[in-house]
N, C-alpha and C positions, 0 to 999 in steps of 0.2 A: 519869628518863633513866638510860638502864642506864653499866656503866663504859667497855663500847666504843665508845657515845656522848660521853661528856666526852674520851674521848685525842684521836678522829678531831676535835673540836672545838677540843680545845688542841692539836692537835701541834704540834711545832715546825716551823713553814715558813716561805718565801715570802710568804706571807700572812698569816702573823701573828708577825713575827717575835721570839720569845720566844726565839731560838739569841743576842738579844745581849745575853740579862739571863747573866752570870756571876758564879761558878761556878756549876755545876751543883745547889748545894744552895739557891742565892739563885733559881734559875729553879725549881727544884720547891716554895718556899714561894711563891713568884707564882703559879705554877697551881694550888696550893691553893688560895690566896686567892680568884681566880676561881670556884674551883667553890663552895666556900664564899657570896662574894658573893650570888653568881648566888642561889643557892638557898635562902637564909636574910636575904640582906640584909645591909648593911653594917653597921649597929647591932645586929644581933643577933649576928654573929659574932664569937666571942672570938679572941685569938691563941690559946690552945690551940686552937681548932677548929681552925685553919690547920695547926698544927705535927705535929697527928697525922694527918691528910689528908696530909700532906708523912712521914710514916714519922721525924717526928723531934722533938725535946722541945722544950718551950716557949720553954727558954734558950734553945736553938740557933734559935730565930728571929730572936734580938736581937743575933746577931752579927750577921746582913745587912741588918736592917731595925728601926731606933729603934721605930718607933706600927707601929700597924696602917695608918695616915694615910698611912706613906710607901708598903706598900705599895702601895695604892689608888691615889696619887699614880703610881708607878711605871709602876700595870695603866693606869690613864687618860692618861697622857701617852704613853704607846705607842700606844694605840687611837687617839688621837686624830692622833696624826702619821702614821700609817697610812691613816686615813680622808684626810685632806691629802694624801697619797701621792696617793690613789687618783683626788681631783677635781681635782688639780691636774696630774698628768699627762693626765688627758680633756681638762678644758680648755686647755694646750697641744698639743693634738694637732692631726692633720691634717685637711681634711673640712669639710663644712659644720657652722654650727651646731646643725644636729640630727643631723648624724652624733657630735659631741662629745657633746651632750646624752645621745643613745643612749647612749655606754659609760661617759658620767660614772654615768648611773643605775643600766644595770646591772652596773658593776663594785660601786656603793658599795651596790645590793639584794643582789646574789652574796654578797660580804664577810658585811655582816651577817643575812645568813640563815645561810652556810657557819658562822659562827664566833658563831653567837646567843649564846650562854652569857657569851664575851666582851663582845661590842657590849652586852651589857644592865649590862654591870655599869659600862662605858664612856661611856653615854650615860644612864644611869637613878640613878647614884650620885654626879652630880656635887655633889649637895646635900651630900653629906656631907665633901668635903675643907673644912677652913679658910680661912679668909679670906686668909689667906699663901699658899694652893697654888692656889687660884682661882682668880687672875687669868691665870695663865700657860696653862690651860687653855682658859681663854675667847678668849683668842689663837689660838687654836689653830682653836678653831670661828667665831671670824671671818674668818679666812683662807679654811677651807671654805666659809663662804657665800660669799667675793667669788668663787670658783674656779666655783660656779655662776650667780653672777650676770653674773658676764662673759660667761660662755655665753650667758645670755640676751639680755643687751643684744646680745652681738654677734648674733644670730637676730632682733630686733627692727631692728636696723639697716641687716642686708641684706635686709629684706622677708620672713624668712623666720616669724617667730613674729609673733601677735597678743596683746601682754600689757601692759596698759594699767598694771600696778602688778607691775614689775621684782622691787622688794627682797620684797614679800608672798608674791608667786608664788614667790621663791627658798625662803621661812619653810615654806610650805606645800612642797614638792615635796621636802626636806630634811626633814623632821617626817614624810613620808610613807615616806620610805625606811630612817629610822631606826625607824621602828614595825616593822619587819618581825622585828628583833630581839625583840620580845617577842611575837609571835605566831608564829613560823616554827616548825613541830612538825619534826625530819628522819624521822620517820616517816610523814608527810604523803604526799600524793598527789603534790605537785609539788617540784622540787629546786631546788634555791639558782639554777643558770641559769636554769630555767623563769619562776621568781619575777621574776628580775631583767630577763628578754627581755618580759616580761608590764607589769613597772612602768616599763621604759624608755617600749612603744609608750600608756601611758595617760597618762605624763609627755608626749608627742610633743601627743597629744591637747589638754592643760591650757594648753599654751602656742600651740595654735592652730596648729600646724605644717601646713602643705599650705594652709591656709584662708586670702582671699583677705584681706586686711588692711582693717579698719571705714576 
């Protein structure tokens, strides 16, 4: 991935919002970290990797960040409450439940193709926080399943979905959209909308949507 790839991935936006890690030296040792992550793996990267990717010395990483663990802790509890962001306002939306369904999918396909390098270090390294920073994450991604499960139940309830096993279908449709983070090339033929207007109408599909109820 070239370097104009990793900025347009990390930048600071809306969408991934790294404008509220401060100062600005504690937000450029997170985006190292990330790129870092991403691309070596969490065990394999030292804090100096981090510190010189950041244009700055190893001390000066341990002014804003004890372990490497908090970083990591920091980069995943933001991905993850962003991801919650994003199912949690679809599913309070307006519309039927496959209109929610639709932009729960492809807002959280969008996300994680637009911002891969992120979503993989967010979803692929939870194995490596401790058993203290765990739990709080896992919070995090149970709230996400209930935000499409409610979806679905309510689609089941008004006749609109055919899905005989709720919680499995939410496990699967959720596991489908966070894989896109490890395979989405942005050099690709198709683009983060494409991807996500593409895995909404196959999610539409899995849940039976339009088809008459068994």
């Amino acid at each position: 991935m070239s370097q104009d790839e990793r900025v347009e991935d990390l930048q600071v936006t809306d969408e991934m919002p790294w404008a509220e890690v401060t100062p600005d030296a504690a937000r450029r040792l997170l985006v190292a970290a990330v790129q870092a992550f991403a691309e070596r793996g969490y065990h394999a990267t030292t804090t100096r990797d981090i510190a010189s990717r950041a244009g700055m010395s190893p001390a000066a990483l341990y002014i804003h960040y004890k372990t490497k663990e908090e970083l990591l802790l920091r980069i995943s509890r933001i991905g993850h409450e962003k991801a919650l962001q994003i199912l949690r306002r679809a599913a309070d939306g307006e519309g039927t439940a496959a209109d929610r369904l639709t932009e729960a999918v492809r807002s959280f396909v969008r996300w994680h193709a637009g911002h891969h390098m992120t979503a993989r270090v967010v979803q692929y390294e939870l194995e490596s926080l401790g058993e203290d920073h765990r739990p709080g994450i896992m919070d995090l991604r149970r709230q996400s399943d209930a935000a499409v499960r409610e979806i679905i139940d309510d689609g089941v309830k008004a006749g609109e979905f055919d899905v005989p096993d709720v919680p499995g279908t939410t496990v699967a449709i959720l596991s489908l959209c966070i894989d896109v983070a490890r395979w989405f090339n942005p050099q690709g033929r198709r683009t983060p909308d494409e991807v996500g207007a593409s895995y909404a109408d196959l999610v539409l599909r899995m849940v039976g949507a339009g088809r008459p109820r068994r």
